[in-house]
C-alpha positions in Angstrom: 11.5 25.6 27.1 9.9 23.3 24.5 12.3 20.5 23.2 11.5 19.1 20.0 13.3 15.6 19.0 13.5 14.9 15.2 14.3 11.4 13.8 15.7 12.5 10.3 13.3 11.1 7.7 11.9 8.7 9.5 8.7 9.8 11.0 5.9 8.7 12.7 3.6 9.7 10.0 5.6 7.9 7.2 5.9 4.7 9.5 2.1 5.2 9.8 1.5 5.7 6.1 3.3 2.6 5.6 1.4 0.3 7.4 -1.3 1.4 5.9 -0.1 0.5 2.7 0.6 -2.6 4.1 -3.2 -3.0 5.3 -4.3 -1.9 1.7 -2.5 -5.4 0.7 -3.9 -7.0 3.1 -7.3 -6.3 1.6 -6.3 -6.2 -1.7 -3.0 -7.1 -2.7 -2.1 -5.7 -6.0 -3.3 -2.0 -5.0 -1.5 0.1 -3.0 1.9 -0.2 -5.8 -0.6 1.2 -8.7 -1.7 3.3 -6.1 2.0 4.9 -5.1 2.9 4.5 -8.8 -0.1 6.9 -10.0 0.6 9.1 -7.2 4.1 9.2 -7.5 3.8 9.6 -11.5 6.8 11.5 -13.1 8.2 12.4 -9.9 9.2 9.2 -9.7 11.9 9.5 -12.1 13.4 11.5 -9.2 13.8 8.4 -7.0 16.5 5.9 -6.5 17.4 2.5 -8.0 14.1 0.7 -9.5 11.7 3.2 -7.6 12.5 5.3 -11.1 10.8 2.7 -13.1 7.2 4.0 -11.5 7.3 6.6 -13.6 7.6 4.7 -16.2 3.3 4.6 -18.0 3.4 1.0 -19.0 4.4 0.0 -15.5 1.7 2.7 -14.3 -0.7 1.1 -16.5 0.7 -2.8 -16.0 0.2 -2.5 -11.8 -3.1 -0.4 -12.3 -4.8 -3.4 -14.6 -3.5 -6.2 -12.2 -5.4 -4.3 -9.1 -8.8 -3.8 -11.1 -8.2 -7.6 -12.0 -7.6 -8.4 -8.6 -10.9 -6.6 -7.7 -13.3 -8.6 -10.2 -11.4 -12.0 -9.4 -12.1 -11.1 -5.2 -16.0 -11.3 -5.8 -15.4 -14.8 -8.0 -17.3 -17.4 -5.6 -14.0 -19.7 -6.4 -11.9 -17.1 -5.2 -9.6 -18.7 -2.8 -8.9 -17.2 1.6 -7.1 -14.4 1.8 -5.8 -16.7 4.6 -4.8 -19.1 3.0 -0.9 -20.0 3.0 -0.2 -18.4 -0.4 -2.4 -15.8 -0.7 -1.3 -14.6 2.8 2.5 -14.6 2.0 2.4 -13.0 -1.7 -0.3 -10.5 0.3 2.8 -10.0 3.4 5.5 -9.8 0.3 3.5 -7.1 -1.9 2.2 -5.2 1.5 6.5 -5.3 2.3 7.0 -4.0 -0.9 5.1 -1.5 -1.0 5.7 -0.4 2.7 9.6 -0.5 1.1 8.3 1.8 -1.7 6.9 3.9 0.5 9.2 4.4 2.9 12.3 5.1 0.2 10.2 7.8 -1.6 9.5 9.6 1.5 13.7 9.4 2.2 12.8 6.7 5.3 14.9 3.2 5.6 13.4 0.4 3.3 13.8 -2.5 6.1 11.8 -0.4 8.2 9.5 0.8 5.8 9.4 -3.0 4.7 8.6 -4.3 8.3 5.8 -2.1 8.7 4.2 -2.7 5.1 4.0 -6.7 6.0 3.1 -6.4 9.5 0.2 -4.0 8.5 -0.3 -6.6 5.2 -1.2 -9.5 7.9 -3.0 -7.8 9.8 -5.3 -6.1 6.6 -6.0 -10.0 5.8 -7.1 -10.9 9.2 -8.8 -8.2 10.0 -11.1 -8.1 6.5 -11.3 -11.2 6.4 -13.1 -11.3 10.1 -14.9 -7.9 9.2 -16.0 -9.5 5.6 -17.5 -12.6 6.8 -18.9 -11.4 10.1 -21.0 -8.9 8.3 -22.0 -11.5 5.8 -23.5 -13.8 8.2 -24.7 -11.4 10.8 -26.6 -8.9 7.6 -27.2 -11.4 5.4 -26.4 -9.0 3.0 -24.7 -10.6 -0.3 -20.8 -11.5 -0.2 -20.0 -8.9 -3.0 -22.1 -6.2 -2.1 -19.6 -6.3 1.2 -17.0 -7.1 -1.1 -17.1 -3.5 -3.1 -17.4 -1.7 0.0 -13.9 -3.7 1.1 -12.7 -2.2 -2.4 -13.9 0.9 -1.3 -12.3 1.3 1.7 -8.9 -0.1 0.3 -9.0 2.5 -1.8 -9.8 5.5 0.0 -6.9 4.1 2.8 -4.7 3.6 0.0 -4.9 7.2 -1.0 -4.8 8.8 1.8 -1.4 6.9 2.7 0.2 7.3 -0.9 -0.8 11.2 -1.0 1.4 11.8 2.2 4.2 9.5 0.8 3.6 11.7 -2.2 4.2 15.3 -0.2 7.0 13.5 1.7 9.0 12.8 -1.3 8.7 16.2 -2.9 10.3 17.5 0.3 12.9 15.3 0.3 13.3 15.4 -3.4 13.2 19.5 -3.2 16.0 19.2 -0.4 17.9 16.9 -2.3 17.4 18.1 -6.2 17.6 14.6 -6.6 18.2 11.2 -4.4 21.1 9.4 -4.6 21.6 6.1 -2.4 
């Protein structure tokens, strides 16, 4: 006999899906919430406390413009580290956030959602930092040539991450009707 063990909403794959949100900060920091918010769109109406304001187009549009500034401002040579002290903790904050985002649309605990977002945050700004600059010096190629295909990568993750949040909060909205906290 097969035993199956559930943990309520929180899963492995939404634990997963938001660290990698977390990681998305890490590389980029203002993209994976324009990312949730576009896929959340209207359905986020549906969600609790503030998470309701996603739906709202001039925060869609507000969080969309400050990760495409983001991305032109990352290949500015005066850019500053990711690594940095600041950079690093507003990149940790906005990965917890949006770990937290993540983790309350798909009907999962925000601390833990939270947790996993920043751990995955620092570890996104290590990690592409090291990649970044090792393929710099080692290709020679130029710094924002490696730079958009960072972008590129943040935003593929990013999706793939916010598209399972996305089915996990219709099925817990569909259960529901609607969330209440």
């Amino acid at each position: 006999m097969d035993t199956v063990v559930t943990t309520g909403p929180t899963t492995i794959e939404t634990t997963t899906r938001c660290a990698a949100l977390g990681f998305v900060a890490g590389l980029r920091s203002q993209m994976p919430l324009a990312i949730l918010a576009r896929e959340l769109g209207e359905r986020a109406a549906d969600l609790p406390g503030p998470l309701a304001r996603l739906a709202d187009e001039r925060v869609r549009v507000v969080l969309a413009l400050s990760a495409a500034g983001e991305v032109v401002g990352d290949k500015l040579p005066f850019a500053p580290s990711r690594l940095k002290q600041e950079p690093l903790a507003g990149r940790i904050a906005f990965g917890g956030a949006a770990g937290a985002t993540a983790a309350l649309a798909a009907g999962a605990t925000a601390a833990l959602g939270a947790g996993m977002g920043a751990a995955g945050a620092w570890l996104g700004a290590v990690a592409g930092h090291r990649a970044r600059t090792t393929i710099v010096r080692t290709t020679g190629l130029p710094d924002p040539a490696v730079a958009v295909a960072e972008d590129l990568i943040a935003l593929g993750l990013g999706f793939w991450a916010a598209r399972g949040v996305r089915r996990a909060a219709d099925r817990t909205i569909g259960a529901a009707g609607a969330y209440e906290i």
